[in-house]
Every structure is written in structure tokens, then in C-alpha cells.
C-alpha positions as CSV (number, residue, x, y, z in Angstrom):
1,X,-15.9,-7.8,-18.3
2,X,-13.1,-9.2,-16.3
3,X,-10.5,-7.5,-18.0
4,X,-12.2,-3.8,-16.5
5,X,-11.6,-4.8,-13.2
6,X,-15.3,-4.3,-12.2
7,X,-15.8,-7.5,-10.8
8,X,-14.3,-9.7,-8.5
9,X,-15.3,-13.0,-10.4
10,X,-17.4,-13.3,-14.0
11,X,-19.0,-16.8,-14.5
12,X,-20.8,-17.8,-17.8
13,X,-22.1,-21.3,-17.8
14,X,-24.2,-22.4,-20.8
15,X,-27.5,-24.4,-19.0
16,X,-29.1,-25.7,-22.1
17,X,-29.2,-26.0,-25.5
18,X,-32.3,-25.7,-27.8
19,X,-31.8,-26.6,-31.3
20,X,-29.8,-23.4,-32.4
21,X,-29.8,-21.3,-29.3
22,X,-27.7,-21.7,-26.1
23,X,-29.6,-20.5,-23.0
24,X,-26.5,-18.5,-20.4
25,X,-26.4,-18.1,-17.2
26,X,-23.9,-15.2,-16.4
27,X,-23.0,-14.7,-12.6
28,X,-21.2,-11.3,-11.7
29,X,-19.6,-10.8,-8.2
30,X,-18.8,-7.1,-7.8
31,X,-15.7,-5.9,-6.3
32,X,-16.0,-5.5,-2.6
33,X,-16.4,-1.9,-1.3
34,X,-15.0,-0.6,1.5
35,X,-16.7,-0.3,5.5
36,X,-14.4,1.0,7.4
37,X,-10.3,0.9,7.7
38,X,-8.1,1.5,10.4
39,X,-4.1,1.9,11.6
40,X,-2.0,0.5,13.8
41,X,1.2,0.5,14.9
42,X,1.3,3.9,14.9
43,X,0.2,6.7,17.1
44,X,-3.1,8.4,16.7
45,X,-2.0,11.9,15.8
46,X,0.2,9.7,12.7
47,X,-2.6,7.8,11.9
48,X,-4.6,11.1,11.4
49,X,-1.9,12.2,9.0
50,X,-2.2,9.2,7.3
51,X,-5.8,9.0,6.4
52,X,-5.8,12.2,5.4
53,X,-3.1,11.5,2.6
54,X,-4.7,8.1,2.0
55,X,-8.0,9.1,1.2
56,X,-9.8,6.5,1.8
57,X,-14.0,6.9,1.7
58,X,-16.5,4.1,2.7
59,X,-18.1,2.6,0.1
60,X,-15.2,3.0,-3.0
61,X,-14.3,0.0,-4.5
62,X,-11.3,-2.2,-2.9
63,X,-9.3,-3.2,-5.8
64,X,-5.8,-4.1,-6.0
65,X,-4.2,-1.1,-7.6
66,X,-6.5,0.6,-4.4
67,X,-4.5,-1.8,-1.9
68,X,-1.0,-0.7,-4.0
69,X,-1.8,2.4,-3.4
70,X,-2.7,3.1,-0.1
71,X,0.5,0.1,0.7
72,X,3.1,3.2,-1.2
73,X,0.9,6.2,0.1
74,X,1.7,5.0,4.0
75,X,5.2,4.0,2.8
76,X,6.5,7.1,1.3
77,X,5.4,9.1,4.7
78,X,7.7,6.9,6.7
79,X,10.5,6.9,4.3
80,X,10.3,10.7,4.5
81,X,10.3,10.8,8.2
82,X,13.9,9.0,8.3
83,X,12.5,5.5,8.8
84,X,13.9,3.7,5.4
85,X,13.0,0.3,6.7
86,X,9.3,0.7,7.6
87,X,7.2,-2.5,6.6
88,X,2.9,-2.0,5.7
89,X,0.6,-4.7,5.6
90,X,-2.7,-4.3,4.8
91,X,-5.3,-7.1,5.8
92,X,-8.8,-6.8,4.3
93,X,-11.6,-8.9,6.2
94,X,-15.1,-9.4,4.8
95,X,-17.3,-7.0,7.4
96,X,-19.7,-9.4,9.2
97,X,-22.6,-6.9,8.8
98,X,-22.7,-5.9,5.4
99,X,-22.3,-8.0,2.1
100,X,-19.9,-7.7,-0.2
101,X,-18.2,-5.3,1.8
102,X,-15.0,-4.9,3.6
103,X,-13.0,-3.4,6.2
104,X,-9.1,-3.4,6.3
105,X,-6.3,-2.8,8.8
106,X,-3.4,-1.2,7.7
107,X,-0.4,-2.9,9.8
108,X,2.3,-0.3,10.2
109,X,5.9,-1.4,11.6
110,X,8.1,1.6,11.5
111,X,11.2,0.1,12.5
112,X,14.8,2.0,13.2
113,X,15.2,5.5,11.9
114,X,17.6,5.8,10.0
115,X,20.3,8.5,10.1
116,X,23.7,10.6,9.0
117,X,26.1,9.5,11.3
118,X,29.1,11.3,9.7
119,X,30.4,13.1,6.3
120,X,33.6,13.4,4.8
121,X,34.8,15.7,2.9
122,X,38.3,14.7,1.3
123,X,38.3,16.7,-2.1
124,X,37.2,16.1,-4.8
125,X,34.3,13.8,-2.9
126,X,32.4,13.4,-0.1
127,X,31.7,10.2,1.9
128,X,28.9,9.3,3.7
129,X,27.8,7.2,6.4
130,X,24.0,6.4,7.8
131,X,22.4,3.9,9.7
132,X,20.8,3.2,12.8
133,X,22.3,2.9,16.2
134,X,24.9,0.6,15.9
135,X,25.0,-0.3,12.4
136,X,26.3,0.8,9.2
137,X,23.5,0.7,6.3
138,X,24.9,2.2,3.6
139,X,27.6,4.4,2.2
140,X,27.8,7.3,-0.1
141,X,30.6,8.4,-2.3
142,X,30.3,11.5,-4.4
143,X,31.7,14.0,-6.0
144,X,31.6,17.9,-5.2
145,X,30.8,18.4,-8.7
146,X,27.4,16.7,-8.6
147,X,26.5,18.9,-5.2
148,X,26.0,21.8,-7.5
């Protein structure tokens, strides 16, 4: 049962023993489901572009590979806007009203963007340079023959 991921904790405890037989007790505590989420950090027009990439519906199960997910979903959408350094946490909070059920906030820091500040072109390669304001991240070197 644990190794399906159903449950968040599997007890068995044997409470007596009659002559042959072993009387169980067998205590299952389902994965928590999810109440509500929300983002911040970001603005409400990006956090509407989020959850509709997350997909995200109250009452699915929050399980790690869920948390994974969502964690490279929110990612991924930053990297692809220029900002290579963003940072997501995601805190999940047992929700006060309902059991076994949770609500989590998805803590978005988007940092520098990261840009092209120059390229070279000296043949046969091509250098370049990007980083944020005032810095140097990284540098490229290639060849024109891996352009095409």
C-alpha cells in the first residue's frame, strides 16, 4: 500500500494474539487533497497565466511528484520570459476548516532578467555575452557551423 503513494502513512500493529491467529489493526492516512492555492510574488494578470498552465483543481491529491510539478510548471514560465534565476517555493498548510485537506502558496521570486548584452562574430565563431545589469553571467562560444 505505501509503495502506491495512496496514503500519506500505513500503520499495521498486531493487538493480540489467539492461539494461531493474530488479530491487526491497520490505520490508513490518505494523502491530503487540495483546498485552495494561491501566488505571490507575482502580479495578478501572471498569476492568471500560471494557474492556467498549472492546473490545479480542489480536491486532487497533493503528492510530491504533484508539488514537483507544479515547482517546474512555474519555473519553466519564468525561464522562458528571460528570468534564468527565478526561485519557487511552495508551502502547503493543513486548511483549518477541512480535514485532511490542504491549501498551498506558491512563493514566486523572479529575480533579474537576464539578457544578450552583445555578440561577436569573428569567423569561424560567435561569442556571446548575457547577464543582468552589471554583470556577466555566462559566455557563449560557437561555431557558425552549428547555427545551421
Amino acid at each position: 500500500m505505501w509503495d502506491q503513494k495512496l496514503f500519506s502513512d500505513v500503520q499495521i500493529t498486531a493487538t493480540k494474539f489467539v492461539e494461531d491467529k493474530v488479530f491487526l489493526d491497520i490505520y490508513l492516512q490518505e494523502q491530503p487533497r487540495l483546498s485552495s492555492f494561491s501566488f505571490s510574488g507575482v502580479s495578478k494578470t501572471e498569476a492568471d497565466d500560471l494557474t492556467d498552465k498549472v492546473k490545479l483543481i480542489r480536491g486532487m491529491e497533493v503528492t510530491s511528484n504533484m508539488l514537483s510539478r507544479t515547482q517546474k510548471i512555474i519555473t519553466d514560465h519564468f525561464v522562458n520570459k528571460g528570468y534564468l534565476n527565478s526561485e519557487v517555493e511552495i508551502i502547503q498548510k493543513p486548511d483549518s476548516v477541512m480535514p485532511n485537506y490542504s491549501t498551498l502558496e506558491m512563493k514566486v521570486q523572479k529575480n533579474s532578467k537576464v539578457k544578450i548584452r552583445d555578440m561577436v562574430f569573428e569567423v569561424p565563431y560567435v561569442t556571446v555575452h548575457f547577464g543582468t545589469t552589471g554583470t556577466n553571467l555566462g559566455l557563449l562560444v560557437f561555431s557558425y557551423g552549428n547555427l545551421l
